[in-house]
N, C-alpha and C positions, 0 to 999 in steps of 0.2 A: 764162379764161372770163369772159364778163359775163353778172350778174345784173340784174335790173331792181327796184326796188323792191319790199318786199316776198316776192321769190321764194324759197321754199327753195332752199338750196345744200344740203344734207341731212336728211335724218330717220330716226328707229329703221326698222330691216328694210331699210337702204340696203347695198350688196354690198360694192362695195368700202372698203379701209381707204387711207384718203389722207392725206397734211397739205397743207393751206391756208394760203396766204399773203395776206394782203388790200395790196392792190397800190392798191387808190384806194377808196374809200364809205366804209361799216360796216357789220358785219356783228353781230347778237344770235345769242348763244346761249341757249335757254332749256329746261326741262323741264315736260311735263305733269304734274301732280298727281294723284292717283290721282280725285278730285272734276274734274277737266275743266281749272281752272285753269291758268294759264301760273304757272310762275316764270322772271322773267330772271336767269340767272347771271351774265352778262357782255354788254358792249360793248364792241367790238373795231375799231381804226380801222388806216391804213397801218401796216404795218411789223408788226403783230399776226401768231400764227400759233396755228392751231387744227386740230384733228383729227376724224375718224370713224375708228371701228375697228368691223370686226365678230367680233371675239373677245367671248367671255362674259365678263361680269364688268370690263368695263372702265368707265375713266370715261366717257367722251366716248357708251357705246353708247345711251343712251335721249336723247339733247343733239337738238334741232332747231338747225339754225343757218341765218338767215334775213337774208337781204339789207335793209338798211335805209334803203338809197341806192340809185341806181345803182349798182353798186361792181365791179371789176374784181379779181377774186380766180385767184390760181395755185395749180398745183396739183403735188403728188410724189406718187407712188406710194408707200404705204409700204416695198414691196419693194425701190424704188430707195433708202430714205431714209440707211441703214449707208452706202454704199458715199458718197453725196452729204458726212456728214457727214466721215467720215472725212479724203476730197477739200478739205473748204472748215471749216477750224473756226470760222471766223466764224457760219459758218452753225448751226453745232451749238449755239454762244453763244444765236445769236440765238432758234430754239426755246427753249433753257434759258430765258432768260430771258422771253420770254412764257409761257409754262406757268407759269411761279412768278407773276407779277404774275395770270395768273385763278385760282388759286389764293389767293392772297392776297386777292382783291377777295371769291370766295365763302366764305370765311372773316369778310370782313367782313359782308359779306349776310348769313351766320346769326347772327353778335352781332348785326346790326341787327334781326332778325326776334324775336329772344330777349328776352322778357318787357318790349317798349316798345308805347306804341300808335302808330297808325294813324298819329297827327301828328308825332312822334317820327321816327319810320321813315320818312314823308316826307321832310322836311325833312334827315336825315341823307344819302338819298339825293340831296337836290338837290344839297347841297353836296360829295358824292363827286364827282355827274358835273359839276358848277361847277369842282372841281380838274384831272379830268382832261379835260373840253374844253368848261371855257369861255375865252369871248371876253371882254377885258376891253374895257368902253367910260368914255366920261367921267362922269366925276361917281362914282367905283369901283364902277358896277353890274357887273355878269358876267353873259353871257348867255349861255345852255346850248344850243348851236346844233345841236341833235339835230332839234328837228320833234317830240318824244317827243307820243303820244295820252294822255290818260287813261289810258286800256288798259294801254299799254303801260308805262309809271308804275304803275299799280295790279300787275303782273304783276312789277314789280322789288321789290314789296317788301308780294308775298304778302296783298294786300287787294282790292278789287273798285273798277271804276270810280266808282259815285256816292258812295263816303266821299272817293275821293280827288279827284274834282269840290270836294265839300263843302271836302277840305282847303287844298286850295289856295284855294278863296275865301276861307276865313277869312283864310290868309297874307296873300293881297292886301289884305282888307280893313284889314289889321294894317301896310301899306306896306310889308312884308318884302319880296316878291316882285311882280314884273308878268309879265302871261301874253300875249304879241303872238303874231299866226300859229302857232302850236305851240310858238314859242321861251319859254323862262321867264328871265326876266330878274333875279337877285338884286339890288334894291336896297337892302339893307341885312345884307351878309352877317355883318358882327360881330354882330346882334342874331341870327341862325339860329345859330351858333355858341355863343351862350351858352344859347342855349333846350335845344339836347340834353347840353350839358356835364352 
């Protein structure tokens, strides 16, 4: 199936239970906060694989997960998914293995959320998604080729748009980081690195 930028591929009260594979974009997954806020759990790019379930009490049941590219996502029926595994264990790997890396990432998300501020939590998160998809250019800056809003930066790490407007100018002002077309550009990621140690 293709998604168009921005489109939900799911939300809470959606019927069927599926797994998804992202085949080209990205895809966020994120939850509403009982106050209206977004939290992002996760960024998920090729090769990634995510779920909907409509069982009680599961993880994935209150999860929005929204197109953040174009992106071209597949889809299994959970009904199918035993017999599929069973079939291909690479394929069974391959689940395992995504499931444990968003797992891991929201585990860091809550160390990161846990008793740091605003600028702290920023900067930790740039340097997550610097590790996992930036672009390295010359001179060793890293450039975080997401497009990320404000917003949506503010929603990854549970604060609101105009502190993290705020925080990121300070960064710039500080020649940390540069902010081009939505891209954030680490230029000096040893100094972000020793600021949250």
């Amino acid at each position: 199936m293709r998604y168009n930028e921005g489109q939900l591929i799911f939300q809470p009260g959606d019927n069927p239970a599926n797994l998804y594979f992202v085949m080209t974009g990205r895809v966020r997954l994120y939850e509403l906060l009982p106050d209206g806020r977004a939290i992002a759990l996760s960024i998920l790019s090729v090769n990634d694989v995510f779920a909907s379930l409509n069982r009680q009490n599961g993880y994935f049941q209150n999860i929005y997960a929204e197109s953040m590219k174009d992106s071209i996502i597949a889809c299994i029926r959970e009904s199918s998914l035993e017999a599929l595994m069973e079939e291909t264990p690479l394929l069974a790997s391959r689940i395992i293995y995504s499931f444990s890396q968003q797992l891991s990432q929201s585990q860091l998300l809550i160390e990161g959320l846990l008793g740091r501020d605003v600028g702290l939590r920023l900067t930790n998160i740039l340097l997550k998604l610097a590790t996992e998809f930036g672009v390295n250019q010359p001179g060793g800056n890293v450039m975080i080729d997401l497009g990320l809003t404000h917003q949506e930066l503010a929603d990854m790490i549970g604060s609101n748009r105009v502190t993290v407007t705020r925080k990121l100018t300070e960064l710039q002002d500080k020649k940390l980081i540069k902010v081009e077309n939505r891209n954030i550009i680490l230029t000096n990621r040893p100094a972000l690195e020793r600021s949250i140690a």
